[in-house]
N, C-alpha and C positions, 0 to 999 in steps of 0.2 A: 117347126119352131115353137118351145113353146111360148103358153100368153103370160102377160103379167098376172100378179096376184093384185086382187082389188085393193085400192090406196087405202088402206085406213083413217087419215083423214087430213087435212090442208097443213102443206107443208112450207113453215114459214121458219126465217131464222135464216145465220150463215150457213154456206155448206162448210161442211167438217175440214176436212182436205184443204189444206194453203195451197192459195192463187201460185201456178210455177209460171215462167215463163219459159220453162223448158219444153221439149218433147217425151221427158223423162215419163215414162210410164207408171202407172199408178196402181199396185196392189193394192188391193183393202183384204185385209185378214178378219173374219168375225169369228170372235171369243178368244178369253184371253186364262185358258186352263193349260195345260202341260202342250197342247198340240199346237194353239194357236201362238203364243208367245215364246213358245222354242222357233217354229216357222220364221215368227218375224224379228229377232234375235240374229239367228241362225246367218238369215239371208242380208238383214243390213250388214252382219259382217262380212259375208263374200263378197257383196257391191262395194265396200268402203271405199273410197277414191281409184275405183276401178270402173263402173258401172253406175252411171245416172239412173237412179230409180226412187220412186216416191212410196211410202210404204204405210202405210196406214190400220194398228190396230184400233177394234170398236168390242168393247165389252161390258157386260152391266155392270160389273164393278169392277170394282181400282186396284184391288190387288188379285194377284195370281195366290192359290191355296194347295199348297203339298197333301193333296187327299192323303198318300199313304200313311203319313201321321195324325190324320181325322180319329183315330179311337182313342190315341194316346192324347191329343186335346181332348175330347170330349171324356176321360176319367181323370183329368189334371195332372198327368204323369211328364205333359208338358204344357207349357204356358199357349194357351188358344193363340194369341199375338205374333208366338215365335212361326208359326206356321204358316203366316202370310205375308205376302213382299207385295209390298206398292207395285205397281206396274211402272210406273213415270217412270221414279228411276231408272229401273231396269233396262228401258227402252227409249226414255230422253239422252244417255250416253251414247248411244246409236245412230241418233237422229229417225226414229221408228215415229209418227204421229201415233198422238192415242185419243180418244173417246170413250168416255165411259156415258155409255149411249145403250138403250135395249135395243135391239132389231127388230121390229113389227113385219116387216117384207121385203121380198124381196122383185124386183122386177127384171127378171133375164134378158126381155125384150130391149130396153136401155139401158141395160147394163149397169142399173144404179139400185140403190139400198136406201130404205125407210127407214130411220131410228128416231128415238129420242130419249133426253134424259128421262130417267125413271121419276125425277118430281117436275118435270115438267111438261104441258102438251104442246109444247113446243116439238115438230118434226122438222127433221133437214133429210134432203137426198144427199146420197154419198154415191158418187160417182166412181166405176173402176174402170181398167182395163183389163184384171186380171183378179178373180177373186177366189179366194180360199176358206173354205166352212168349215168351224172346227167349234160350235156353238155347245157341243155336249153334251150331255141325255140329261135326264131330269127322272124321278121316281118314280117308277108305275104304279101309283096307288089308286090306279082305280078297277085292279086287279080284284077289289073286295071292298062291298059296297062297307060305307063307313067310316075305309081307312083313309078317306081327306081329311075328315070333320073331328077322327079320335084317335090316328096312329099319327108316332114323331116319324120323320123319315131321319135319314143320316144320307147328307150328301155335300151339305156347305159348312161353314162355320158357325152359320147362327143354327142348325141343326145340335152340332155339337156342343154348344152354350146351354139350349135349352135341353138337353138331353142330360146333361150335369146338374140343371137347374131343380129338373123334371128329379132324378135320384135325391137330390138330398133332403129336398121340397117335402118328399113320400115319409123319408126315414124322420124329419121332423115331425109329418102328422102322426107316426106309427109310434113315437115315442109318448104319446098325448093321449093314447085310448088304450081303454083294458078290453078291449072286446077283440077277441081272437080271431076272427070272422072279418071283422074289419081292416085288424093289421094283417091278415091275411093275403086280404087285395090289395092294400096301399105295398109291401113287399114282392108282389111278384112281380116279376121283368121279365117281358117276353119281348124276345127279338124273331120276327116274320124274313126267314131267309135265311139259309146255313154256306151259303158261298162265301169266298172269301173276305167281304165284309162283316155279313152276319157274324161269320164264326170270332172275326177279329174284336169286334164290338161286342159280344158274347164273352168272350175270354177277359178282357178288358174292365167289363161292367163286375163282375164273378169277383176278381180281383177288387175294387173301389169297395164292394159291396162288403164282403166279406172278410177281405184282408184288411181292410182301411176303415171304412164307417163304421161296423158293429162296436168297435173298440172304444167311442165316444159313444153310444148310448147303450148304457149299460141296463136300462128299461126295456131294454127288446131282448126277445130269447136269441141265442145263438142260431138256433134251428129256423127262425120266421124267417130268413130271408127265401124266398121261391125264385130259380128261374130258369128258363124255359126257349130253346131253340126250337125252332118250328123250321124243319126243308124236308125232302124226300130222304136225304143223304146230306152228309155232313163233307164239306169241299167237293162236289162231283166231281168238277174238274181236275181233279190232283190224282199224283200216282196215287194208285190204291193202299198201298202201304202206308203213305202220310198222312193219309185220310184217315185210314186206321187208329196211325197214332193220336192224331188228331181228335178224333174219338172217344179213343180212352182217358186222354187229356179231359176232353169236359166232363165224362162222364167219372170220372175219378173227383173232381172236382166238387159232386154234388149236383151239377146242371143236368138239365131234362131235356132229351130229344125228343121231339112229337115229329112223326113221320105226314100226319092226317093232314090236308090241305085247310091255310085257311080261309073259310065263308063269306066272314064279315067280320070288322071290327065296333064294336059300341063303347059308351061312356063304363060301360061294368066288364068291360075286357073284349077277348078274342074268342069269335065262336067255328070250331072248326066244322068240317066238309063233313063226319060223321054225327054232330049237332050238341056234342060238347063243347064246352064254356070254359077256359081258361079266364077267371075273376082278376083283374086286372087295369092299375091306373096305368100301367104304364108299359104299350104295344110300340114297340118300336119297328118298322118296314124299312126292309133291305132285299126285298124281293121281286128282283129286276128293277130295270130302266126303260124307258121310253125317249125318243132320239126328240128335238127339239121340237115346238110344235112349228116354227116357221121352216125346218127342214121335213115334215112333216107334210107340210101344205105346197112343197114344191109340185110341182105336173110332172117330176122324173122318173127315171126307174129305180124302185126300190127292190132292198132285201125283202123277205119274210116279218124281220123288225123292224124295220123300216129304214136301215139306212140307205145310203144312196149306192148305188152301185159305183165301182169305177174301177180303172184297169192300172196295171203295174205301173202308170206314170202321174197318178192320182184324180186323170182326169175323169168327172163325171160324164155318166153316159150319155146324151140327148142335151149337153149345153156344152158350148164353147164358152174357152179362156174360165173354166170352172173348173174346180179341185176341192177336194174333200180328202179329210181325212180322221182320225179317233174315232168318237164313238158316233159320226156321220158317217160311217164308209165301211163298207162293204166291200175289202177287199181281200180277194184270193190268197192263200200263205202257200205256194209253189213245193213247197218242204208236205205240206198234209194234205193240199185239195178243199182244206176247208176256210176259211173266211177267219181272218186275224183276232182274235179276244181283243175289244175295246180295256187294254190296258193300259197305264202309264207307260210302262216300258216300250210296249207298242206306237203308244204317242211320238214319244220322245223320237225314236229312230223314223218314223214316216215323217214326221216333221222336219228333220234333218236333212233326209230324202230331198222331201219336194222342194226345200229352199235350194238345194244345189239342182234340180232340175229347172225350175225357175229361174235360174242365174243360166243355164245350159241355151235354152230358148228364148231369151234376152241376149244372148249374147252369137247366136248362131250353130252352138256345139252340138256335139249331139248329147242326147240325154242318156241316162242308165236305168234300168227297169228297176225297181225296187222288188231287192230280195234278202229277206232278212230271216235269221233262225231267230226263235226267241230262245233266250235265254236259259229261261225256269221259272219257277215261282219259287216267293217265300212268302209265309202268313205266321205272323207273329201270334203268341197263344198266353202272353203276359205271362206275369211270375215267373220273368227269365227263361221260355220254352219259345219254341217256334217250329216250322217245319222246312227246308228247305230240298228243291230240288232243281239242282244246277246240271243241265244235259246230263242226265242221269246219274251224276253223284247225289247223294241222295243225304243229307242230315236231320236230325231230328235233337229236340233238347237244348240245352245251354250252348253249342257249339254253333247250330240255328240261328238259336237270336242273338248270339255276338255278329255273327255275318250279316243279321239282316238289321242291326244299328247301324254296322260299318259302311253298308251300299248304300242304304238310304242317309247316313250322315252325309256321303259325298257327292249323294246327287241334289244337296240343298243346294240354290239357286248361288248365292254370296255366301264370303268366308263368315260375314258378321251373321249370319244363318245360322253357319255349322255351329259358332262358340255357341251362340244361345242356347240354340237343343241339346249339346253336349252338357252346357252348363249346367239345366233342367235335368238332364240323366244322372249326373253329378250330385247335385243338391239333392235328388231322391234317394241316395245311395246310404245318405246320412240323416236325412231329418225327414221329419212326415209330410205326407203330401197335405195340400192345401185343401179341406175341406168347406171353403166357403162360399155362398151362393153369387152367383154371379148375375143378380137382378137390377132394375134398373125401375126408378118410379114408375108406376101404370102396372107394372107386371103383376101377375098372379103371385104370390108369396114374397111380393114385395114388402 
């Protein structure tokens, strides 16, 4: 069995979870990204007046964030705002409890969970009978000494605020000095990572920079803007042909592939693994993730990366009434042998999964192994291109990124979702995109 995790510190307050006077059994789902809030979604609507159950999400924050459109907020091609849904709503229609609470620990032993609000050291235990991990991964920057203290990651919203803040911030001091050397550095943009993040925020950045900013300051040469992908390979994971295309896509663009690993990041750029300097305000890391550090600190069995292992029914190895699943699980894809890609797409369908197995063992049925094809991928490449490969059909170009608007328009969350974003794609079709800083008193270039 294992032991608990040391208390982190005196736990005072109400417990989260409303007093039932039922026997209704009590999920708690922690995190509240594509996995855990489709999970508890999913499952309040197969209990709905069929099955007593008490369902409890806890996340550090309040709304849920459509990552796939993280690059298009962070270059303004759509509004940062349209991208994120309150959670309450979402899940107050349901009767879903929620907490917007960090998780410090977890204790297996009693079956209960440590959190507390993030401004407050106010902790409460949260009691379950049934819990489900879907916390998230978080950026490996500590992959290269440096990259906490002097690389943007991309992974939230306020990633994306200050990564738009951080370009135009550049392009205003670049317009203010004659010294070639200096707007040399303040223009280059290097993004640490060429998978399909990197590349998507690469392409994205390429566009804002080039297409959109040069055109207001007419003080900077057309030529100063630099920038610079840093992977081994440009998409590993994608057919090799799309990758290709993909390729010549940046590299037709003007963008610089560096294959060289990188070392370290500092205040005057990015120094790579052969001991060259890429001069640089502004390193952006998208070079891997790291699984939570409270799934981290579990005593279970992990992957190699650390997620948890578990078997086609989501449960974790070495704890009962525990389930895991995204970019916490470590589970088999029966189609390859190999271990599922923590992706959206992947989220969505094991979360789907396990709320109907969860309703199966609530209710006495029997359960179904989770077995899923993935789909395909698609990686958008901005300036209307993308690449797509759907079970082996295979697209590339304007035909790409129409499909890949159309899937990701309908997988927003609410209809008043979709008008927004369409409305954004709309409005850029005709007028210029919104170049203005997006600061706030105290900030740097406020």
């Amino acid at each position: 069995m294992p032991h608990p995790q040391k208390n982190p510190g005196p736990v005072t307050g109400r417990v989260l979870a409303r007093p039932s006077t039922s026997l209704a059994p009590r999920i708690l789902i922690l995190g509240g990204g594509f996995a855990g809030v489709t999970t508890a979604l999913t499952l309040a609507k197969q209990c709905a007046g069929v099955l007593p159950v008490h369902i409890t999400l806890v996340s550090a924050q309040n709304f849920f964030l459509f990552t796939p459109m993280l690059a298009e907020a962070a270059t303004g091609a759509v509004e940062t705002r349209h991208v994120l849904y309150p959670i309450r709503p979402l899940c107050g229609d349901r009767g879903v409890e929620f907490g917007e609470m960090v998780v410090e620990a977890i204790d297996l032993d009693r079956r209960r969970v440590v959190a507390r609000h993030r401004r407050s050291d106010i902790r409460q235990h949260v009691h379950y009978d049934k819990l489900v991990l879907a916390l998230g991964a978080t950026p490996n920057v500590a992959m290269a000494p440096g990259a906490t203290e002097h690389a943007l990651t991309f992974k939230g919203v306020g990633d994306a605020v200050r990564i738009r803040n951080r370009v135009i911030d550049l392009f205003e001091a670049a317009a203010l000095t004659d010294d070639p050397w200096v707007r040399k550095r303040l223009l280059t943009f290097v993004v640490v990572g060429a998978g399909h993040a990197g590349t998507e925020l690469m392409a994205a950045l390429e566009e804002l920079t080039r297409g959109i900013l040069l055109r207001h300051y007419p003080s900077i040469p057309r030529n100063a803007v630099r920038l610079v992908l840093v992977g081994s390979a440009v998409l590993p994971q994608t057919a090799t042909n799309l990758a290709a295309y993909a390729r010549e896509q940046l590299l037709g663009r003007g963008i610089e592939l560096e294959t060289a690993r990188a070392a370290a990041v500092s205040a005057e750029g990015l120094t790579l693994q052969d001991g060259r300097v890429i001069p640089s305000a502004c390193v952006i890391w998208t070079a891997g993730n790291r699984v939570s550090p409270v799934i981290a600190a579990l005593p279970l069995a992990k992957a190699r990366d650390g997620r948890l292992l578990i078997n086609e029914f989501f449960e974790v190895k070495g704890a009962r009434d525990v389930y895991a699943l995204g970019d916490n699980a470590a589970q088999n894809d029966p189609h390859t042998g190999a271990p599922y890609v923590a992706t959206a797409q992947v989220a969505i369908r094991q979360a789907r999964a396990l709320a109907l197995q969860l309703e199966a063992e609530l209710t006495g049925r029997e359960r179904r192994p989770f077995r899923f094809r993935v789909l395909g991928e698609m990686v958008p490449l901005s300036r209307r291109t993308a690449v797509a490969d759907l079970r082996g059909i295979k697209l590339v170009g304007f035909p790409a990124w129409f499909l890949w608007k159309t899937v990701y328009m309908q997988k927003l969350p609410t209809l008043a979702a979709r008008v927004r974003v369409v409305l954004d794609w709309t409005v850029e079709l005709f007028f210029e995109r919104d170049v203005s800083e997006l600061t706030v008193d105290g900030e740097e270039g406020a």
